[in-house]
NUFI-99210 format. One record per residue (C-alpha): residue in one letter; x, y, z. Coordinates in steps of 0.05 Angstrom, whole numbers, plus 5000, padded with zeros to 4 digits. Each point is the difference from the previous one (the first is absolute). Layout:
N
aXYZ ...
END
This chain:
385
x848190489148 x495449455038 x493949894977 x497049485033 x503249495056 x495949325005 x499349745058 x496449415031 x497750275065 x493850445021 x500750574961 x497350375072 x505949695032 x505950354962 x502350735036 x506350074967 x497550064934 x495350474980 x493349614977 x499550294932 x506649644978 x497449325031 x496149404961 x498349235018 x499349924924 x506149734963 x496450224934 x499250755024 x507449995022 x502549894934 x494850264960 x502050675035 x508149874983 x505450044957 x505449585041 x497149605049 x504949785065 x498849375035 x503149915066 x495149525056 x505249484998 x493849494987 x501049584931 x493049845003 x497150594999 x505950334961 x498249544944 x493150234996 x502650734995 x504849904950 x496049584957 x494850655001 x504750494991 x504149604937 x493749814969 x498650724996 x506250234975 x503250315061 x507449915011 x500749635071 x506250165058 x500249615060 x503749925059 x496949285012 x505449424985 x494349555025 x496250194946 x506149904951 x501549345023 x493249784998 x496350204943 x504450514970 x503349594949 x492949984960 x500150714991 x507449964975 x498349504957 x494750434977 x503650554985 x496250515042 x504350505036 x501249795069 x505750215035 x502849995069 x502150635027 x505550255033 x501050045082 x499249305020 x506249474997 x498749704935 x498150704965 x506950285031 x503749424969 x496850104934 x501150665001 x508049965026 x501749384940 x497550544953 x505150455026 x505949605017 x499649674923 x500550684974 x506350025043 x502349344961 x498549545064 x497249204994 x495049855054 x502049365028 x494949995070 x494750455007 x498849995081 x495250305051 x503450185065 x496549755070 x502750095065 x495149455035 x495149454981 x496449575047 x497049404947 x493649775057 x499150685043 x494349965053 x493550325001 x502350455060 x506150144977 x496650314942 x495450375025 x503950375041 x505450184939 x493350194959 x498250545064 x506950215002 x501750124928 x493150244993 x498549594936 x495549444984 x501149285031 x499349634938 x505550464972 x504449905064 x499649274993 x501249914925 x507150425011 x501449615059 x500049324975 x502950174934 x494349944957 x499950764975 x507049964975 x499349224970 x494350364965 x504250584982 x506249594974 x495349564959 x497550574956 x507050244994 x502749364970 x493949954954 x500650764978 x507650134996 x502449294971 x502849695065 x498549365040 x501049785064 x505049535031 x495849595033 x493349915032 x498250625053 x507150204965 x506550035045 x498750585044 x506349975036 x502150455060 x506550404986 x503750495042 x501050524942 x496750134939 x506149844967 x500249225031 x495349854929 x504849564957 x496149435013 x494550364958 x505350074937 x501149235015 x492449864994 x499750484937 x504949514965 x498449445019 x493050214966 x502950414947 x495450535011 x499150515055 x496049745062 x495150305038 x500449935073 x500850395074 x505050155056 x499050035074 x504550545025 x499150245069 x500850874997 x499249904915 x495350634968 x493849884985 x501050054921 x503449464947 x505649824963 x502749704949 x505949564990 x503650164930 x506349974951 x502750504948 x506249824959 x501650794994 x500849965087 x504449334989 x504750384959 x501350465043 x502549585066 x501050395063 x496750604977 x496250255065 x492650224967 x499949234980 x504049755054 x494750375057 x494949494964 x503249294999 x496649485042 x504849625046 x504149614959 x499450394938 x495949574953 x494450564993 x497250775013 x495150155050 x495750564975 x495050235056 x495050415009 x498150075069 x493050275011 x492949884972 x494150454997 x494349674976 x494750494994 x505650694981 x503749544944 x492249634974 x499150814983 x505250114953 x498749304964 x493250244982 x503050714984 x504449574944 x494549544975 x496250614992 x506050354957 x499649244961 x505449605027 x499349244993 x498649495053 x505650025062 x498249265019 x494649534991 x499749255017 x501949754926 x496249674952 x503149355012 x501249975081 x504049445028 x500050155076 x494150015032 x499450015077 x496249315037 x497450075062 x503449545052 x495649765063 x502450415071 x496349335034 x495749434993 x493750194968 x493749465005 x494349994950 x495750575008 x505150475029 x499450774969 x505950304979 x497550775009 x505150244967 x506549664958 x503950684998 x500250295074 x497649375023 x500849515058 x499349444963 x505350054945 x505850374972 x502250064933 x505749714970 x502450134924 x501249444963 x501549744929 x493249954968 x500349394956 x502949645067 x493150215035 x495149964945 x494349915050 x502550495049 x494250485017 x503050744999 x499850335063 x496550574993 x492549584976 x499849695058 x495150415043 x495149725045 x500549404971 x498349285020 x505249475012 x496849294973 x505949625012 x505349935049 x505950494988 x506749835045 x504850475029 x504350214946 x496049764937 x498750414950 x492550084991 x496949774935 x493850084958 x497649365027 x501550235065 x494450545004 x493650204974 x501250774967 x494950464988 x497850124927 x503650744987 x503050364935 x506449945033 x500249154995 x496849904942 x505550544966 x504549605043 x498749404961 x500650334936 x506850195021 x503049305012 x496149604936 x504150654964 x506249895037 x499049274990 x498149934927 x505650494985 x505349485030 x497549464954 x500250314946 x507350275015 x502149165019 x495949774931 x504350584953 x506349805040 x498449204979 x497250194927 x507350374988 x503849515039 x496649524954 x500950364931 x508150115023 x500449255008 x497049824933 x503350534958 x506549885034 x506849724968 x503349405037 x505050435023 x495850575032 x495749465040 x506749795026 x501750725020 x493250105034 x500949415045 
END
């Protein structure tokens, strides 16, 4: 049952809702709630939310992987119960490794399917796929030039133990679903599953993933298994062709409110994080209006302790550019003058975490490594060299 949906236009404005359900006040919302849903798709203001609503106890879903990728690592980190729901692409993915491990399958690529991307679409191009589609332009944009599904991939490699290949990930163009072995390659190279997306012209709008199971291998030619191999047999592709965000986002809070745990969160300990690369040349006191859905930039996932100084995409929001950024760069903190918001300073938090965590990891590896070499006989020095 809804009790109150937050929202931050005129209250007098809104007539699809009736007015009794509707509140400007973040603390009424959740005040009034047992499971609050956060879905605007802003990380700055979904921070604020979430902050209110955990500090109060509530259990938090979201569709909002810009939130996630952003800030939602704090929260993780935390403990507070924050989940992602399912319906969009990295919900769905969550969702199907749950089910395909009970099957006895190894993810080795998690991937988002595409049909198109266009990485510097114009303003007019836009606008006219934002009238036709009916949606809004910043939303248009960000799924045009990839930076939705960069986004998207980034919170599943943090959530579901994956990486990605490479920066902006491989992304290549295939003729059938089944053309993915280059995706098993890139998993073992990495020894871990990667994260990362497929253009596919006619694909379904849904997911996949790319898996083994040593019960299928023993059992060669056997058609269920054999309908699944990709083209040169070196993995299963598991899809699942179809997303409905806001159907599936109801039965996640149905099963949070029955006390399942957390589908996916960011981690406590992200390593992908996703930079946002210049479109063009911006001069000294150039706006970016907006990073995600922007003209300016696109976003691009990348490994985080490559881009230390990399300013995530989603806090950059009509902010001020106070010193030259080239085509291609990745924008930095000393790039840009950011606003003072919940969402950066938590943002900070997250990375001295991240950061202080990795040093302490390197300084145990060197104490042991130390203690081995001192306590060692002659002959197991030799062996370790």
């Amino acid at each position: 049952m809804i009790s109150k949906v937050l929202t931050r236009r005129p209250l007098g404005s809104v007539d699809s809702i009736a007015s009794c359900y509707l509140t400007n006040s973040i603390a009424e919302m959740v005040e009034g709630s047992d499971i609050v849903f956060e879905c605007s798709g802003d990380a700055i203001h979904a921070t604020d939310v979430v902050l209110c609503a955990t500090e109060a106890g509530k259990r938090v879903v979201t569709i909002n992987s810009e939130f996630h990728v952003t800030t939602g690592s704090f929260f993780a980190q935390r403990g507070d119960y924050v989940t992602e729901a399912d319906g969009d692409q990295p919900g769905c993915l969550a969702r199907l490794k749950l089910e395909i491990e009970g099957m006895g399958f190894e993810p080795q690529a998690y991937v988002n399917l595409k049909g198109f991307l266009n990485p510097n679409p114009t303003h007019r191009d836009m606008t006219y796929w934002s009238e036709k589609q009916e949606l809004a332009l910043d939303q248009v944009v960000s799924f045009t030039d990839g930076t939705k599904l960069q986004i998207e991939q980034a919170l599943v490699a943090n959530g579901l133990g994956a990486t990605i290949a490479c920066e902006g990930m491989i992304g290549s163009t295939v003729d059938s679903l089944s053309d993915l072995d280059y995706l098993v390659d890139a998993s073992n190279r990495a020894d871990m599953p990667v994260s990362d997306y497929a253009l596919c012209k006619g694909a379904p709008p849904g997911v996949l993933i790319v898996a083994r199971n040593p019960e299928a291998d023993r059992r060669p030619g056997y058609l269920p298994f054999s309908r699944l191999l990709t083209t040169e047999g070196s993995g299963f592709v598991l899809l699942r062709p179809f997303h409905l965000c806001h159907l599936e986002a109801l039965n996640t809070i149905r099963k949070v409110a029955l006390g399942e745990p957390e589908l996916l969160n960011n981690s406590s300990a992200p390593r992908i994080g996703v930079g946002a690369v210049a479109k063009n040349p911006m001069k000294v006191g150039t706006v970016i209006k907006k990073g995600a859905g922007g003209f300016d930039v696109r976003g691009q996932a990348v490994h985080m302790e490559d881009h230390p100084d990399a300013v995530p995409i989603c806090l950059l929001k009509n902010t001020k550019v106070i010193r030259d950024v080239e085509p291609g760069e990745v924008v930095r903190f000393e790039h840009v003058a950011l606003a003072d918001t919940a969402a950066l300073r938590l943002y900070r938090k997250i990375r001295r975490s991240v950061q202080e965590k990795r040093q302490m990891l390197s300084s145990n590896f060197c104490c042991v490594g130390l203690a081995d070499f001192f306590t060692s006989t002659p002959m197991q020095l030799l062996s370790l060299v």
